[in-house]
Each structure stands twice: as structure tokens, then as C-alpha cells.
N, C-alpha and C positions, 0 to 999 in steps of 0.2 A: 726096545726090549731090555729088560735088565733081568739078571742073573738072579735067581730066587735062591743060591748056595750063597752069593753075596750080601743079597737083602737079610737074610736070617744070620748076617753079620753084624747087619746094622743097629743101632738105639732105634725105634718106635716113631719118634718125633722128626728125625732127619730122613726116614723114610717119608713120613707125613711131609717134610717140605720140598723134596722130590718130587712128591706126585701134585703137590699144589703149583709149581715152579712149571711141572712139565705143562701144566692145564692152562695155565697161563701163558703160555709159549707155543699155543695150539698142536702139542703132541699129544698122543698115546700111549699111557704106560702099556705094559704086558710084559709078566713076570713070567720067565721060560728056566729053562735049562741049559743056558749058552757057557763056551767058553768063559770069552771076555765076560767083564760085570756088567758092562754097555751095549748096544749094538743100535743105533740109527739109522735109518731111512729115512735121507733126504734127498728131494728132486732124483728120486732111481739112483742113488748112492748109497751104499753099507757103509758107514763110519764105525770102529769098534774103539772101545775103549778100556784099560784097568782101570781102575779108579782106587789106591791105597789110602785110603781115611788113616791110617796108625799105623804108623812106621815101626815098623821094630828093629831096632838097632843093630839085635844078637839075632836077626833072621832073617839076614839078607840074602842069602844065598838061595833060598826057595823061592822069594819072590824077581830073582832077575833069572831062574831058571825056566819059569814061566813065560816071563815075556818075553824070551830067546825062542821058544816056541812057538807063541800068540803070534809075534812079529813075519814067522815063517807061514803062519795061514790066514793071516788078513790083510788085504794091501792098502787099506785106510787105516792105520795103529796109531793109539796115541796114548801115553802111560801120565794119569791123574795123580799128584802126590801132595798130601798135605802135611807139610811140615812144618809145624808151627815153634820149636826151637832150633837156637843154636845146633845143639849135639842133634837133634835129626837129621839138619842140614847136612852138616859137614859128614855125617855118617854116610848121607845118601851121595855125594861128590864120591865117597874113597872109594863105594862100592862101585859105582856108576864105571870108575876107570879098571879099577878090579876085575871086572867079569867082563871088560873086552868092548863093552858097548861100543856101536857104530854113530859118527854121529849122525842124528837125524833118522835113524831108522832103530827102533820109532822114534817119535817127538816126547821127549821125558816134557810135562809142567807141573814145576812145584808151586805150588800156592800155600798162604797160609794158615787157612780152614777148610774144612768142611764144605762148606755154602760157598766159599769160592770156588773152590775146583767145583762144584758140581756149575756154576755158573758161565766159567771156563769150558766147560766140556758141551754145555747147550750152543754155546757162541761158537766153536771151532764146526761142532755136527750144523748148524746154519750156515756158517760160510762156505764150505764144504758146499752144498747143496746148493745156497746161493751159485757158485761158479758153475754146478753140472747145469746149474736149469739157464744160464745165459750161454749154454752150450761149448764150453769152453773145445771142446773136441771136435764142432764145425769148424771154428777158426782154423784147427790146426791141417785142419783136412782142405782150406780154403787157401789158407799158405802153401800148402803142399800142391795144390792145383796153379799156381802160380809160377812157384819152383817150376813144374814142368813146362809151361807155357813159355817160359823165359828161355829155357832149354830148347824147346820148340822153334823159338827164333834165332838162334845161336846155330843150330844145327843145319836151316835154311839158309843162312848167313856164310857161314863157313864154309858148306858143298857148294857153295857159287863161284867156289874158286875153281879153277878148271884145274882137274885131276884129282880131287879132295869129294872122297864120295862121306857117307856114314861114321866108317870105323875110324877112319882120319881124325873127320872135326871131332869125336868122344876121345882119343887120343891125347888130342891138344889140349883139350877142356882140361883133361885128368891132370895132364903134365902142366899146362901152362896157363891156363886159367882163361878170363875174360877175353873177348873180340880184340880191345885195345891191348890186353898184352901179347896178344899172339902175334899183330900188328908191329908190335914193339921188338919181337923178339929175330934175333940172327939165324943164319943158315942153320950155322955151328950150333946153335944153343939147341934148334930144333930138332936138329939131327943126334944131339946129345941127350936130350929127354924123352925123342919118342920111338915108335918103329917106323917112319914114316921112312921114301924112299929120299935118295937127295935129289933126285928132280922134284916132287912133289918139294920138298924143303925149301928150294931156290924159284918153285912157283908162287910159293906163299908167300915169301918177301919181296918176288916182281909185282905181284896182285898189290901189296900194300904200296910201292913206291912209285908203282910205273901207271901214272895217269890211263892210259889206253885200256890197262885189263882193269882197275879198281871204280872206271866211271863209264863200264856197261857190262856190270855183273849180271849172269841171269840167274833170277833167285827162282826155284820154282815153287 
């Protein structure tokens, strides 16, 4: 979608190679009334974009008030800027620090035309979509079932010790981390990091050193 208050900004011919760029790249123009000048769907993605073709040097102030806004209602932003001299350049650095900007939110990229940044911004709204459609948010969700599963063994592991129910081994975990450090650690240190009682404390250090309780744990 592109902003039709943007397009009647634009020359005639670079909208013309917009729509030939976009056809070639098997998108879909459709000229709306959007915020941002951009807006993408790719693979069930919104990617939004500004896109600044002409920098104005003495009017910066309206356009970073803007994307202080944009940036607050679109969680894919990315600010398009072409700045094809020196004195734009440097003009857009002093602002950039000026008005606070965060880095990376959004992703300011300067280019140095036209046809780049708009090239720029097909390549970013594709990769973008490239990564939803290999699911990137399975993986995480895959990792995350892992996490627990690891946990899951940990927790079986550590109530085998006689006296050491639930709230115990999540205690440990928090304070002292891994199976082997817990293994590793002293009465004293146990009883210094956790709520644990000092019998329990002094059974976890006989479990780890006293062959008879560590070689016929009952895990259930």
C-alpha cells in the first residue's frame, strides 16, 4: 500500500518506476490513505515505512516529529532517506542526535537516491516476510518447549534426593543453578542462598558424596 498524500508528492515517472519495480517483484500496488508512505504484507507481516525522497535541511523538526509517532504505532518501522549530498548528510546526523532518537527504533536508511531507497525498502519488506514464512516464531516456541523439558528433568532429578520435594529443587535452580553446581556446592553456601532447611542442606551434600544415597536414587 502506498500513501496516495505521498504519491501526489511525488514526479510522475518515479511513481511510474515504483509501480513497474513493484510488478516485477510480484507485489501489488494500492494507493490508500495510510499513515506511513509504505505499508507491506509479506508472508502475514505489516512492514511500514517513511520514505523521505528530499530532505530539507531547514525542516527537520516536522519530519522526526512524525516518526516519534509512526514508530509508537507500528512494530515493523523503518525511515527511507535519500540523501544525495554532503550538507544533507551531515544535516540528517545532527538531527538524528537532536531529537533523541533511539538507536534502532526505528531503523533510519540513507541511500543515495531515489531508486535506491525505494530498492532498499522492497529488499528489507522481502526479508521481513522471507523470515515469518520459515516461521521464525516456531523455532522460538520449540526452544521454549525444550527450556521446559530440560527443566522437567532437573526437577525429577533433584526430588530424588530424600527430603527435597518441588519447591526445594526450583529454589536451587534460582539460587544455584545447574545439577553439577548444586552438586558442587557446600552446606554453608546452600544454606546461604536459599530457604532450604540445614538438614535438607547437609542431605544434599551426603546425596552427592556418599556413594549409598547417590547410586539408588528413586527418580519418579
Amino acid at each position: 500500500m502506498m500513501s496516495s498524500k505521498w504519491r501526489d508528492e511525488q514526479h510522475p515517472s518515479f511513481i511510474n518506476f515504483i509501480s513497474s519495480f513493484l510488478s516485477a517483484n510480484s507485489f501489488r500496488l494500492n494507493f490508500v490513505l495510510v499513515a506511513p508512505d509504505f505499508i507491506f504484507n509479506c508472508g502475514g507481516m505489516s512492514i511500514s515505512f517513511v520514505f523521505i525522497t528530499n530532505w530539507d535541511c531547514h525542516n527537520t523538526a516536522v519530519v522526526f516529529s512524525r516518526i516519534k509517532k509512526l514508530k509508537e504505532q507500528f512494530a515493523h518501522f523503518y525511515v527511507v532517506l535519500a540523501l544525495p549530498t554532503r550538507e544533507q548528510n551531515d544535516s540528517f546526523v545532527r538531527s538524528y542526535f537532536k531529537y533523541g532518537m533511539e538507536l534502532g527504533r526505528p531503523t533510519f536508511v540513507p541511500v543515495q537516491d531515489r531508486e535506491m531507497g525505494f530498492e532498499k525498502i522492497i529488499k528489507i519488506a522481502h526479508s521481513r516476510g522471507v523470515c515469518k514464512r520459515q516461521d521464525a516464531i516456531s523455532k522460538l516456541k520449540a526452544e521454549r518447549r525444550r527450556a521446559v523439558q530440560t527443566m522437567d528433568v532437573f526437577l525429577r532429578v533433584v526430588t530424588s534426593i530424600p527430603l527435597i520435594d518441588n519447591h526445594d529443587a526450583n529454589a536451587l535452580n534460582q539460587a544455584i543453578g545447574s545439577i553439577e553446581a548444586i552438586a558442587k556446592a557446600s552446606k554453608t553456601y546452600i544454606l546461604e542462598n536459599t530457604d532450604l532447611s540445614a538438614e535438607k542442606a547437609e542431605m544434599i551434600v551426603r546425596f552427592f558424596r556418599d556413594p549409598k544415597l547417590y547410586l539408588s536414587p528413586k527418580i519418579n
